[in-house]
MITORDREN-670841 format. One line per 3 residues: number of its first residue (from 1); their letters; for each residue x, y, z of C-alpha. Coordinates in nm, 4 decimals. Layout:
BEGIN
NUM> a> X/Y/Z ~ ...
//
This chain:
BEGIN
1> xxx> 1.2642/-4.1969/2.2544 ~ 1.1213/-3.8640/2.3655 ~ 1.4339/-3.6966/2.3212
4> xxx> 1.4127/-3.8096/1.9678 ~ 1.1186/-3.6737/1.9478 ~ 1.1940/-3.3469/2.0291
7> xxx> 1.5109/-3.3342/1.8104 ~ 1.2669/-3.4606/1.4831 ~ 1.0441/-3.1742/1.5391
10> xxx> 1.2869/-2.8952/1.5791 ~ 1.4269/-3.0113/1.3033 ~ 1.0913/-3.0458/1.1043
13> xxx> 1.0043/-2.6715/1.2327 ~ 1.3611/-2.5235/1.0997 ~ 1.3307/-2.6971/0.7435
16> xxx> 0.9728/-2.4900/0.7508 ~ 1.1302/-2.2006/0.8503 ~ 1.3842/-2.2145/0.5945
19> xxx> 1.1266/-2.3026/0.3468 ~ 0.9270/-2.0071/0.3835 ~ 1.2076/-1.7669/0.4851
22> xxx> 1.0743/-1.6573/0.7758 ~ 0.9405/-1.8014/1.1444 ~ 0.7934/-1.5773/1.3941
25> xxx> 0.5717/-1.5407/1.7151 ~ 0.2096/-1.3988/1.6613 ~ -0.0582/-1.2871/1.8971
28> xxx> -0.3682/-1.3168/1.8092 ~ -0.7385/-1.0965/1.9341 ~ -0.9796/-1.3209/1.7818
31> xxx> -1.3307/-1.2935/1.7900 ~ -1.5767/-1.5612/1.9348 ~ -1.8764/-1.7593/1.7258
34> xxx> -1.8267/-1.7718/1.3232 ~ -1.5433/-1.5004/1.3726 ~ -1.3357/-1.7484/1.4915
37> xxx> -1.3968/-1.9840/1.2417 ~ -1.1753/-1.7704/0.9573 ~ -0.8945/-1.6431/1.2106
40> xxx> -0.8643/-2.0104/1.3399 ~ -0.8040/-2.1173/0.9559 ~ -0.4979/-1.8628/0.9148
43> xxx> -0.4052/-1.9265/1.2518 ~ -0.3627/-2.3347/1.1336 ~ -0.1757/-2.2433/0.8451
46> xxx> 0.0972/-2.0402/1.0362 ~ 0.1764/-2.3303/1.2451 ~ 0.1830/-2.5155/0.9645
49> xxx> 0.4375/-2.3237/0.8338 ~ 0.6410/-2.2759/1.1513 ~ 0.5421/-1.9581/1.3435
52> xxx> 0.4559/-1.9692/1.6924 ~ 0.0664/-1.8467/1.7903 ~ -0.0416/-1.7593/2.1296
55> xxx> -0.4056/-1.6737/2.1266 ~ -0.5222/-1.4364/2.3719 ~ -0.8717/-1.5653/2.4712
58> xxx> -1.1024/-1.4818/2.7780 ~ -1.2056/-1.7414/3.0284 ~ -1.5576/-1.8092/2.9068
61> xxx> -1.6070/-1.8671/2.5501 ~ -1.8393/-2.0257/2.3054 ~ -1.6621/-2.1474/2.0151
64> xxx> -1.2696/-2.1218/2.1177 ~ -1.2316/-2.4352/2.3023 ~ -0.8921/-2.3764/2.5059
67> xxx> -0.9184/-2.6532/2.6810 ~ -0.8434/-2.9350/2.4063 ~ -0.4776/-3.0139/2.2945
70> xxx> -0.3663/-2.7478/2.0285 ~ -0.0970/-2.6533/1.7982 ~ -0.2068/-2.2645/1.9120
73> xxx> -0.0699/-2.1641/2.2363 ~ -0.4068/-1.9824/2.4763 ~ -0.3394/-1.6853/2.6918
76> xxx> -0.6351/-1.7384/2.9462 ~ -0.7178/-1.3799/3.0823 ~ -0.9206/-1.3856/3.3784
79> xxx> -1.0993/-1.0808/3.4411 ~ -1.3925/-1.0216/3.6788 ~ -1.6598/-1.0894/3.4569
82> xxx> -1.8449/-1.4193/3.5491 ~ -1.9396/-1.6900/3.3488 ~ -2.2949/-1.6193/3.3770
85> xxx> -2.2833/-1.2435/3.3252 ~ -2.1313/-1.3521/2.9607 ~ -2.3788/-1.5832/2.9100
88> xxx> -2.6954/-1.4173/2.9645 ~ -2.5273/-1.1377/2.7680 ~ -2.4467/-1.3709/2.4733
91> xxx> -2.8100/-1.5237/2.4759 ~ -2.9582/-1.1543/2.4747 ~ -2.7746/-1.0686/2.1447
94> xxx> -2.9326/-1.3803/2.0548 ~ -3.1984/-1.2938/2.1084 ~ -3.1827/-0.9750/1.9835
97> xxx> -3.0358/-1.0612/1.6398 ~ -3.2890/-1.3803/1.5924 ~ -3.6196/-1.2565/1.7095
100> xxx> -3.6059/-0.8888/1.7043 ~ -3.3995/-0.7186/1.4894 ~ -3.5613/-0.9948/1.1998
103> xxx> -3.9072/-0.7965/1.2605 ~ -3.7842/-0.4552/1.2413 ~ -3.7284/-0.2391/1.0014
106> xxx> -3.3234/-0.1591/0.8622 ~ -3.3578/0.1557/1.0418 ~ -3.4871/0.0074/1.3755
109> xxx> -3.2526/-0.2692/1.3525 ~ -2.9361/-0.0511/1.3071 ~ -3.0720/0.1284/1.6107
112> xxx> -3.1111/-0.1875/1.8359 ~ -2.8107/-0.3207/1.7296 ~ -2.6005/0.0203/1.8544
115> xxx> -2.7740/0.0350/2.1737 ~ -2.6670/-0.3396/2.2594 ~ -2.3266/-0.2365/2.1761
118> xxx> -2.3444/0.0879/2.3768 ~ -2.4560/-0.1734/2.6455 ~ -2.1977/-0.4472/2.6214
121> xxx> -1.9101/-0.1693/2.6147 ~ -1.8748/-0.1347/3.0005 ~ -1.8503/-0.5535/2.9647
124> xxx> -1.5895/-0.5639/2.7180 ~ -1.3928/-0.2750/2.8355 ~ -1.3731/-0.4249/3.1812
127> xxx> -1.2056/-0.7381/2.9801 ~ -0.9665/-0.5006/2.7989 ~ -0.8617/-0.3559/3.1115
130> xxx> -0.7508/-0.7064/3.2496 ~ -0.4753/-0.7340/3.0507 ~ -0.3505/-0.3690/2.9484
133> xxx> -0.3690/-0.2942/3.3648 ~ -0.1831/-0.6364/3.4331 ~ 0.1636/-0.5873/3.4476
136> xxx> 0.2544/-0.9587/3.5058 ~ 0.0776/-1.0555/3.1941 ~ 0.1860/-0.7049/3.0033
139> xxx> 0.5720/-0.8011/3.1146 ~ 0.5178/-1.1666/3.0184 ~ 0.3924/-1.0265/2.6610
142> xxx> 0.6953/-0.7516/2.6486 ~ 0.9234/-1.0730/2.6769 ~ 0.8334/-1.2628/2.3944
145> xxx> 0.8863/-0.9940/2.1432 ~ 0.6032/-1.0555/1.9190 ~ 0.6800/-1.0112/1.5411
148> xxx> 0.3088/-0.9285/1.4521 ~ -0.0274/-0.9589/1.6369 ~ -0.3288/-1.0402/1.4640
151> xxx> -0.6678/-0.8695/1.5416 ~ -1.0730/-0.8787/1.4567 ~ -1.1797/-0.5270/1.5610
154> xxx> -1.4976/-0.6193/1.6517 ~ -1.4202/-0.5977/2.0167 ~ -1.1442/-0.3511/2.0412
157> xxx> -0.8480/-0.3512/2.2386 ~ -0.6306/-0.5764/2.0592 ~ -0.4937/-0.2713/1.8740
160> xxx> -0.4632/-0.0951/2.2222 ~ -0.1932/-0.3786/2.3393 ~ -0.0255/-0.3617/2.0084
163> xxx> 0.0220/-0.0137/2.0449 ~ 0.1577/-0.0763/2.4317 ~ 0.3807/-0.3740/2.3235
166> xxx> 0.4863/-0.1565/2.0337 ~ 0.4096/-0.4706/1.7657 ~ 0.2492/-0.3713/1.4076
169> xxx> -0.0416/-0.5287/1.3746 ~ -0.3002/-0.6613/1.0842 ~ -0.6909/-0.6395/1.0721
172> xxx> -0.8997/-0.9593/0.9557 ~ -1.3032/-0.9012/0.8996 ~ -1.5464/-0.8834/0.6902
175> xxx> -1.6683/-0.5251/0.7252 ~ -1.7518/-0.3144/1.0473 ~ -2.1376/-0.1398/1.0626
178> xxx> -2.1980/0.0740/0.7818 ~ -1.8263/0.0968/0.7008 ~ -1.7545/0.3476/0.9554
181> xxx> -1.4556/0.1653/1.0748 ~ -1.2782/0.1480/0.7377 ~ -1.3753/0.4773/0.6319
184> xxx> -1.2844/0.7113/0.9534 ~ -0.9994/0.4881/1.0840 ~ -0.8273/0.3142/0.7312
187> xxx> -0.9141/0.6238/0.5357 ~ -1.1171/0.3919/0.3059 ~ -1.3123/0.5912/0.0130
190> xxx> -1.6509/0.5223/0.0518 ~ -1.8572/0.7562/-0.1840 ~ -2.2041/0.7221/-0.1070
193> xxx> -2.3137/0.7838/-0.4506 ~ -2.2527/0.4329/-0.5413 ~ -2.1226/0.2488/-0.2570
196> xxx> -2.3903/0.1116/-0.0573 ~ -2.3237/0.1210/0.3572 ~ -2.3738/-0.2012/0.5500
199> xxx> -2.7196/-0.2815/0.6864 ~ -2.9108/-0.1008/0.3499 ~ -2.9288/-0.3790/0.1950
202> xxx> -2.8850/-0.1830/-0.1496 ~ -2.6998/-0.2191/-0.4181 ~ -2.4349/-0.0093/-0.6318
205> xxx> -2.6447/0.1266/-0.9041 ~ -2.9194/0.3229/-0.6545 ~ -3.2293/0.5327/-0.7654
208> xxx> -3.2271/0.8447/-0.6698 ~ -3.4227/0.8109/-0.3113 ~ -3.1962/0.5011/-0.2518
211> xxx> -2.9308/0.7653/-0.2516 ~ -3.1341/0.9741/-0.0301 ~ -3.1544/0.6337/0.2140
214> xxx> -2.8119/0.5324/0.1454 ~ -2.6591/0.9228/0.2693 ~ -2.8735/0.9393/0.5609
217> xxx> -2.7743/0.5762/0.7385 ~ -2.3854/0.6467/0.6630 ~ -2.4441/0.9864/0.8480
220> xxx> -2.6635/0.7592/1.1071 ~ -2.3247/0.5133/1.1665 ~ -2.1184/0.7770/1.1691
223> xxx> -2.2940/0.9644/1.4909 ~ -2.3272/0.5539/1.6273 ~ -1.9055/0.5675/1.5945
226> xxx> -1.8172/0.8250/1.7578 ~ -2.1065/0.7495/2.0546 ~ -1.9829/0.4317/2.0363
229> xxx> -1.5938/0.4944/2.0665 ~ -1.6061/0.7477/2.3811 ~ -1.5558/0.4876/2.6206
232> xxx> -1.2400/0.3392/2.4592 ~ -1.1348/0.6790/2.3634 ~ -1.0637/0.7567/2.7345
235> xxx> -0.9428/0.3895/2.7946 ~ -0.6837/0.4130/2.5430 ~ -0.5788/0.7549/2.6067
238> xxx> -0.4999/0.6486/2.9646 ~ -0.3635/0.3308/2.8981 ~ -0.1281/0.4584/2.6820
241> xxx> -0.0771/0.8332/2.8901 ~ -0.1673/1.1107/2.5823 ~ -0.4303/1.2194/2.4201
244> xxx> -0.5777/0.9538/2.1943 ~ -0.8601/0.8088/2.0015 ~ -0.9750/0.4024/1.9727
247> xxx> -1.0029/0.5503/1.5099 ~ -0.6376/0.7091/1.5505 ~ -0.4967/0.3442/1.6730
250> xxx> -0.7048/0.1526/1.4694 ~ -0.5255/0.3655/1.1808 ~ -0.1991/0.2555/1.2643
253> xxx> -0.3361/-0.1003/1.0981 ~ -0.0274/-0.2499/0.8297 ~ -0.2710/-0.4453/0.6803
256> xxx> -0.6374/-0.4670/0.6547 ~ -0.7659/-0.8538/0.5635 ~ -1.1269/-0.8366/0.4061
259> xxx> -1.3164/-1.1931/0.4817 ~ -1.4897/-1.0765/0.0785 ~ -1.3271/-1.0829/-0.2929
262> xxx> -1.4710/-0.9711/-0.6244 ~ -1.6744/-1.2457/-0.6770 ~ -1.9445/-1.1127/-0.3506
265> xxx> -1.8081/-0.7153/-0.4034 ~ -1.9133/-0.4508/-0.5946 ~ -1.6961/-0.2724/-0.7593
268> xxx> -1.5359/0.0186/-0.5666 ~ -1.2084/0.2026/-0.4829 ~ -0.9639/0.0069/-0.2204
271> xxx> -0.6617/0.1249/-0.0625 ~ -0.2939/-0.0707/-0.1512 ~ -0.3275/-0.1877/0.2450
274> xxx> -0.6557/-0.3363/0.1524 ~ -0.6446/-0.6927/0.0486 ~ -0.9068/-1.0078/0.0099
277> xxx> -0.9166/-1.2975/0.1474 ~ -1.2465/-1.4430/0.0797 ~ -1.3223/-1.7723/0.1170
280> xxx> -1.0085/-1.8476/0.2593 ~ -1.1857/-2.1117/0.4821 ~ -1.3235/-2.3140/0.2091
283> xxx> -1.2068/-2.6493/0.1007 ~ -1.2542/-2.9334/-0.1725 ~ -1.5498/-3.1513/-0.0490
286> xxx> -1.4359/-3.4286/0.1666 ~ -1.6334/-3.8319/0.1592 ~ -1.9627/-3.7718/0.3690
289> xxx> -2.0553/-4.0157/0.6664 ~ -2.1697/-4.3275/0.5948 ~ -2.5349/-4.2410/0.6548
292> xxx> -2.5750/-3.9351/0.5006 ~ -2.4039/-4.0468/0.1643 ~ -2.6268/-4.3008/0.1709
295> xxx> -2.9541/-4.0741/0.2034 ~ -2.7889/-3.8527/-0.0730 ~ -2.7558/-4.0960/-0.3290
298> xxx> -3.1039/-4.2152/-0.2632 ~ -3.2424/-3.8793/-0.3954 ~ -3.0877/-4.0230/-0.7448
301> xxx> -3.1250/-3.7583/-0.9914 ~ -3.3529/-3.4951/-0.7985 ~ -3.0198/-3.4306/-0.5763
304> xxx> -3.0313/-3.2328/-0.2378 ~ -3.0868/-2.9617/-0.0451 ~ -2.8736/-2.8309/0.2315
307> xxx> -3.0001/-2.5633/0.4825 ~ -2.8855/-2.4541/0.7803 ~ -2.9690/-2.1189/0.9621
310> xxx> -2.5908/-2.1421/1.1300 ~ -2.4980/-2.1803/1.4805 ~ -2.6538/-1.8885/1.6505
313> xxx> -3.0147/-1.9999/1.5105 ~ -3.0993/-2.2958/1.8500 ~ -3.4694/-2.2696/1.7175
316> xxx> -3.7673/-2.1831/1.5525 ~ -4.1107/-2.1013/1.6663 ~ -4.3107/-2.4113/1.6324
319> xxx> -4.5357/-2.2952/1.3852 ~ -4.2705/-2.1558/1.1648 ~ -4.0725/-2.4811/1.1746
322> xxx> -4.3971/-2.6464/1.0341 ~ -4.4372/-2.3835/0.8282 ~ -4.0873/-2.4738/0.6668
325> xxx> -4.1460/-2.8357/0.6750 ~ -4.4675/-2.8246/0.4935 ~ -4.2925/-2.6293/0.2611
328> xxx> -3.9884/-2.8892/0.1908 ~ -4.2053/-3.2295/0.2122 ~ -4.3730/-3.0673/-0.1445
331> xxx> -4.0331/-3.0506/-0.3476 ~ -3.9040/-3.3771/-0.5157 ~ -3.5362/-3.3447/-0.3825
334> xxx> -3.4113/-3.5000/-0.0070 ~ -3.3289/-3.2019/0.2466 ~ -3.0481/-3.2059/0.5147
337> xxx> -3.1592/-2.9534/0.7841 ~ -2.9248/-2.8321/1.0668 ~ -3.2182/-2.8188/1.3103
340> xxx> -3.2353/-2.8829/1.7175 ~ -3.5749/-2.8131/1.8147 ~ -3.8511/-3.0118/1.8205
343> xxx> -3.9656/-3.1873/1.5279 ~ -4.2235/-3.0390/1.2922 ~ -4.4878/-3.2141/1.2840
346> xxx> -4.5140/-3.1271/0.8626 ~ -4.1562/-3.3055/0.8490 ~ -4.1848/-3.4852/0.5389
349> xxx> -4.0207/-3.8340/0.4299 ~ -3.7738/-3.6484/0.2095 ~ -3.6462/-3.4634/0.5120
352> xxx> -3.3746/-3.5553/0.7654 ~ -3.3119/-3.2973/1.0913 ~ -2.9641/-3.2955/1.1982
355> xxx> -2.7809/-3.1599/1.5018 ~ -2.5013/-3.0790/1.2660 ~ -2.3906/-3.1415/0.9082
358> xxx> -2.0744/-3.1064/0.7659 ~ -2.1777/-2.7938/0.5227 ~ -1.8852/-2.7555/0.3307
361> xxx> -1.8815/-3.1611/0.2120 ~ -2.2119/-3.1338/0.1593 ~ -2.2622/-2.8419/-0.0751
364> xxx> -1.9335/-2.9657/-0.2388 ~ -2.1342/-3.3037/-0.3095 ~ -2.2135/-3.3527/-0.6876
367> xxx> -2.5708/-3.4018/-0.6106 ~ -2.6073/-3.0721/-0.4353 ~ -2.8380/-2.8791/-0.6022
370> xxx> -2.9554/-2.5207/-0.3582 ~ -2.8257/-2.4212/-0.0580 ~ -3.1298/-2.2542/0.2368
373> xxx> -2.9302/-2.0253/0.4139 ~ -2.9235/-1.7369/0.6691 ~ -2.6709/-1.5074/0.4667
376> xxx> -2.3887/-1.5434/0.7104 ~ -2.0546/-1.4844/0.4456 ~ -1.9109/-1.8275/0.5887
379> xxx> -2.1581/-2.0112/0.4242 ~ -2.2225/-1.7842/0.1575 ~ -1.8421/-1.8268/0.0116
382> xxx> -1.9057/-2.2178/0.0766 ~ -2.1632/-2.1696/-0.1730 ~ -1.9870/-1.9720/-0.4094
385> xxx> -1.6873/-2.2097/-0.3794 ~ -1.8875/-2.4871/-0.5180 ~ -2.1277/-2.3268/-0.7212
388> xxx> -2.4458/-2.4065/-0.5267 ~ -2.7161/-2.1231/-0.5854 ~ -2.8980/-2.0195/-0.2927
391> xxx> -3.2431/-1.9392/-0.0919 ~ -3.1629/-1.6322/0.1675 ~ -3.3303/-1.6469/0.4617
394> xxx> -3.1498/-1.2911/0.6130 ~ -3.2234/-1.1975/0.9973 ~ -2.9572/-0.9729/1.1252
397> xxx> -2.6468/-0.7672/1.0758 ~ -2.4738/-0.8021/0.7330 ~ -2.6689/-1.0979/0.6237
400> xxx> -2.9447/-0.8364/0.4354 ~ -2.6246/-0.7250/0.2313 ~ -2.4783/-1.0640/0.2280
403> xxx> -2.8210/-1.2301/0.0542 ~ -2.8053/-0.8433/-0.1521 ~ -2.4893/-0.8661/-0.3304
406> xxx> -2.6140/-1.2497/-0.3890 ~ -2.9274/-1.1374/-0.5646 ~ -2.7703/-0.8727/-0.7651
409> xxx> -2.5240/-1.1801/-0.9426 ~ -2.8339/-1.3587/-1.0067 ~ -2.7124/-1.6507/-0.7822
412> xxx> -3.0052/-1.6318/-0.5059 ~ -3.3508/-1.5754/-0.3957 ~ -3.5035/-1.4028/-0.0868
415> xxx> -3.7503/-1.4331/0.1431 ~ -3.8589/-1.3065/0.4722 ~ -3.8513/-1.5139/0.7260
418> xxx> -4.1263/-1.3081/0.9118 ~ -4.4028/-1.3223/0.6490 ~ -4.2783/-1.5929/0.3734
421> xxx> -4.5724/-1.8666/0.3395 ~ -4.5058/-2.1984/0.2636 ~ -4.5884/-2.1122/-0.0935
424> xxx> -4.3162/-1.8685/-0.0802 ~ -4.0530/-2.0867/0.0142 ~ -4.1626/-2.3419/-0.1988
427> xxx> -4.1552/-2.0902/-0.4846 ~ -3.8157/-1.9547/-0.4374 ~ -3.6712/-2.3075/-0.4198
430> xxx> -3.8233/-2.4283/-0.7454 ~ -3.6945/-2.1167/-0.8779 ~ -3.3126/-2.1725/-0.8115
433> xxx> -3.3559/-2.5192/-0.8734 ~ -3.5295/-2.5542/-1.1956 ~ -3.4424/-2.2411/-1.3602
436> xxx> -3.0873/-2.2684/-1.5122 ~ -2.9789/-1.8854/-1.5153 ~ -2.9227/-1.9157/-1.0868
439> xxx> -2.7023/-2.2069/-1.1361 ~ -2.4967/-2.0710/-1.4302 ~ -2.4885/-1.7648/-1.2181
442> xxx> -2.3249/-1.9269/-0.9394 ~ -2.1010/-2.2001/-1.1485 ~ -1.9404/-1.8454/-1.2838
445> xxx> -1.8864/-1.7100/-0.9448 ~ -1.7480/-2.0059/-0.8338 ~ -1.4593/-1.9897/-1.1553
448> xxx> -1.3906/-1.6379/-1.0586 ~ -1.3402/-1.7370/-0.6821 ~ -1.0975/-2.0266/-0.8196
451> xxx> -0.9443/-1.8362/-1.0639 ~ -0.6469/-1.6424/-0.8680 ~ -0.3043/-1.6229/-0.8606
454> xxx> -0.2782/-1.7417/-0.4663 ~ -0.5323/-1.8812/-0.3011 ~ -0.7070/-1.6538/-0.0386
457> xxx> -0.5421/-1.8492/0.2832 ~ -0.1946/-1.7976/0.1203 ~ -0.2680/-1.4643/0.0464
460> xxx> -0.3419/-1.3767/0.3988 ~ -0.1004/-1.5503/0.5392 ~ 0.1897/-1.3914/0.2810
463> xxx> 0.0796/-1.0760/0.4120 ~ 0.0921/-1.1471/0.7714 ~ 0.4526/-1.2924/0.7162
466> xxx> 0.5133/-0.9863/0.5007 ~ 0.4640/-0.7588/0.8053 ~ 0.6778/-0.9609/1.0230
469> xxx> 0.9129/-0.9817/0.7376 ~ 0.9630/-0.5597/0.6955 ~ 0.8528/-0.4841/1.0767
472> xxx> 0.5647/-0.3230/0.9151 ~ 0.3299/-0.2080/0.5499 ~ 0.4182/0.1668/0.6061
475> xxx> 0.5173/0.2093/0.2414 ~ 0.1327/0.1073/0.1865 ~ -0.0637/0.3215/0.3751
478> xxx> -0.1757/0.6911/0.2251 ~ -0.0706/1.0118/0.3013 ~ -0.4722/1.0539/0.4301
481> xxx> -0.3859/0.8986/0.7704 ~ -0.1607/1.2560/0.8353 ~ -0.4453/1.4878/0.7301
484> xxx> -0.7035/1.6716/0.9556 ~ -1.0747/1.5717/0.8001 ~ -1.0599/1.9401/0.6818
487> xxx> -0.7327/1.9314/0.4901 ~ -0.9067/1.5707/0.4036 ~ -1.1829/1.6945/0.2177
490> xxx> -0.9792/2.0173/0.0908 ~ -1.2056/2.2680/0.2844 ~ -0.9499/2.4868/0.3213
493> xxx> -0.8296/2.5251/-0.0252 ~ -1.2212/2.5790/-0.1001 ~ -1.1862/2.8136/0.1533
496> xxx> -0.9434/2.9925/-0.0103 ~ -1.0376/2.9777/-0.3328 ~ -1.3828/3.1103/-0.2565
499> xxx> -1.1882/3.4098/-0.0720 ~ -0.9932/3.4861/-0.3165 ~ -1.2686/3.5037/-0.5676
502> xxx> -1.4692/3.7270/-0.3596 ~ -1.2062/3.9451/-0.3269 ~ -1.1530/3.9133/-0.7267
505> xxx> -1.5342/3.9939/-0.7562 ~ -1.5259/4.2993/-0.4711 ~ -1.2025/4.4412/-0.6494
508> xxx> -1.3242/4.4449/-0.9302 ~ -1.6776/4.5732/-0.8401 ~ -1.4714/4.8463/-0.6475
511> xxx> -1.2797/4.9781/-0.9544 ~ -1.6054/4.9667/-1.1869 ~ -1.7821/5.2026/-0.9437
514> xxx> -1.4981/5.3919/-0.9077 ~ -1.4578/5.4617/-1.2887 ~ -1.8352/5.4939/-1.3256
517> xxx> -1.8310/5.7765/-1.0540 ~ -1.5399/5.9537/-1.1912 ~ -1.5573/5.9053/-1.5398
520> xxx> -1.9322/5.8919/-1.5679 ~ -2.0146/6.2050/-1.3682 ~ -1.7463/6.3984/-1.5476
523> xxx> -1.9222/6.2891/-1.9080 ~ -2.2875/6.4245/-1.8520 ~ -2.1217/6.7776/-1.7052
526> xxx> -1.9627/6.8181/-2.0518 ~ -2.3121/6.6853/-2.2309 ~ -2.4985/6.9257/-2.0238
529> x> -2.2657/7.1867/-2.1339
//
């Protein structure tokens, strides 16, 4: 019976291969927390389809649970970083990014947020040098001759054991800090005339001092790059014995896979290497639990709110949960709140507190009328998806820009989660509620996010396979990657035409004063004459 087991599903696994045309072995650098969330999506479908994923994944993580039965194959790496050294770390960018960085200013913020990375480097590049430096696990990879290895840069070193194991790799992510990543590394154009950088919070069309702001934070990432990259710089350049940077490797990317799509985007100029892939995660609404059904269908034509402040958000301040409660007890629709801590002691009768909801069912129920949310782009394309409008509450990171771009399509409203009364929350909820424009707003965001040729998921995943299809997207990537940033920005032709027009210009002068002082000398002799 087991050996008929076995038979069916080789035999199931070669019809997929010769369905699709192609099975291959991927390894994957994921990400931990919502990161993991997208690549685990993509990662389901190319099982589905046949190909063989081993996920590399360190020994203590939050949201990649190893331990339960999996079609993905996990590639433990035990380094000697302890379990509590990663957790105090992880609950002091908690920390940081959900009671600091919310009271600070974009500038102060950015700042904070570079010196936690300088901080966590030494952590992570101890991690990276557990596998590159171990030459079982290194040999064990060599052997399986990976077709393609997936990677989220925001940890590097996934690109540094591509590189080693000589495999092309992709890129999935949403966007790195103030674009530095895509501009210095994938030779992305980013004009800052009109293209706003990550943590601005601006938007495309920019008054002039927004200009001003927008020029002086891309130069601020761009010195918080190349700070940041010195320590990988010299890890890579040893690991791999020449002269090398972590931007020159990250350049060697086939494809990047951008977590966005034109729907959330402004417009602006992308690379062929360059595709989208947002919302890949999102689904058609599936039946709700008993219970909560229930509680949704009691709110009869009022509808319901969902709000949820994602999984990094454990709690509120006591006095700002009551503040929120007080707040949702005065608007006629039932609420389902993702909430843990204690209960408010506001809560009204039209509220229910939940350890967790299932988002994606819920905004996807017909009686879903406004989504309260943090501005993390998971939920955000959850909302597009079903055409929910939205409350941003933003604290950290891209959510500013996330709640930003929603604004600008007319599909949310802000507030701060720092100062915002009661009144104000209650205001900006009546407002996407009642007035029509925020839900026609997202309804047509939601039929541009639907209408594509492929679906996101198949998109990334046709792009993956293409890779492993060609060994490679080098016919793709620009000529830019093979230019110095001086032959880049043409300085030297500047260069050279300025010369050569100051030489036109002191020619020229030269022969005028030499005709004046021969011809012109020569003239008032004979007049004096």
């Amino acid at each position: 019976m087991v050996k008929e087991k076995w038979i069916l599903t080789i035999l199931l696994l070669q019809f997929c291969c010769i369905g699709y045309g192609f099975c291959g072995k991927v390894l994957v650098w994921p990400c931990d927390m919502s990161h993991w969330l997208n690549i685990k999506t993509i990662l389901e479908e190319l099982t589905e389809r046949g190909h063989e994923v081993t996920v590399l994944v360190p020994t203590h993580t939050f949201n990649i649970d190893y331990s339960k039965p999996s079609s993905l194959n996990f590639q433990v790496i035990h380094s000697s970083l302890d379990r509590e050294l990663s957790l105090n770390t992880m609950k002091e960018f908690l920390d940081l990014s959900t009671q600091i960085m919310p009271q600070l200013s974009r500038w102060q913020s950015a700042l904070k947020l570079h010196q936690f990375i300088l901080k966590v480097t030494e952590t992570t590049t101890v991690l990276c040098e557990s596998i590159v430096y171990n030459q079982t696990m290194m040999r064990k990879l060599q052997e399986t001759n990976y077709d393609v290895m997936l990677i989220d840069p925001v940890i590097p070193c996934g690109e540094l054991i591509a590189e080693l194991l000589a495999v092309p790799f992709v890129y999935t992510l949403r966007q790195s800090m103030g674009d530095v990543m895509e501009k210095h590394c994938g030779k992305l154009p980013v004009p800052p005339s009109y293209v706003p950088v990550a943590m601005g919070g601006l938007l495309d069309r920019m008054t002039f001092l927004e200009r001003v702001k927008n020029i002086v934070l891309s130069t601020m990432f761009d010195i918080f790059m190349f700070q940041n990259n010195r320590p990988w710089d010299q890890l890579f350049s040893e690991a791999l014995g020449r002269p090398t940077t972590l931007c020159e490797t990250m350049g060697k990317a086939e494809i990047w896979l951008m977590r966005t799509y034109w729907d959330f985007e402004f417009p602006r100029p992308y690379l062929p290497n360059f595709e989208f892939v947002g919302g890949l995660h999102c689904k058609p609404a599936k039946p709700l639990p008993k219970e909560m059904e229930e509680f949704a269908q009691s709110s009869g034509e009022d509808g319901i709110v969902v709000f949820s402040l994602g999984s990094m958000v454990k709690n509120l301040t006591e006095e700002k949960a009551n503040l929120i409660a007080s707040a949702l007890a005065q608007i006629p629709q039932k609420i389902l709140w993702r909430y843990k801590g204690k209960k408010p002691a506001t809560l009204g009768a039209n509220t229910r507190l939940y350890d967790w909801i299932p988002q994606n069912d819920l905004l996807g129920h017909p009686k879903a009328k406004a989504f309260i949310t943090h501005g993390g782009t998971n939920g955000i394309y959850e909302a597009i998806y079903h055409g929910v409008p939205m409350v941003g509450v933003p604290m950290f990171a891209d959510q500013p820009d996330n709640i930003a771009h929603m604004k600008a399509k007319g599909a949310a409203v802000e507030v701060n989660i720092n100062t915002m009364t009661s009144a104000d929350l209650l205001n900006a909820l009546s407002t996407v509620i009642n007035v029509p424009s925020y839900k026609e707003n997202a309804m047509r965001l939601s039929r541009i996010q639907h209408d594509q040729p492929m679906k996101p998921l198949d998109r990334a995943v046709f792009w993956i396979e293409f890779v492993m299809r060609n060994k490679g997207a080098k016919h793709l990537r620009p000529a830019s990657h093979n230019l110095n940033w001086v032959q880049y920005h043409s300085l030297d032709v500047i260069g050279f035409l300025l010369a050569c027009v100051a030489t036109a210009i002191f020619l020229v002068t030269k022969c005028c004063l030499f005709t004046y002082q021969k011809f012109g000398k020569t003239g008032k002799k004979k007049k004096r004459e």
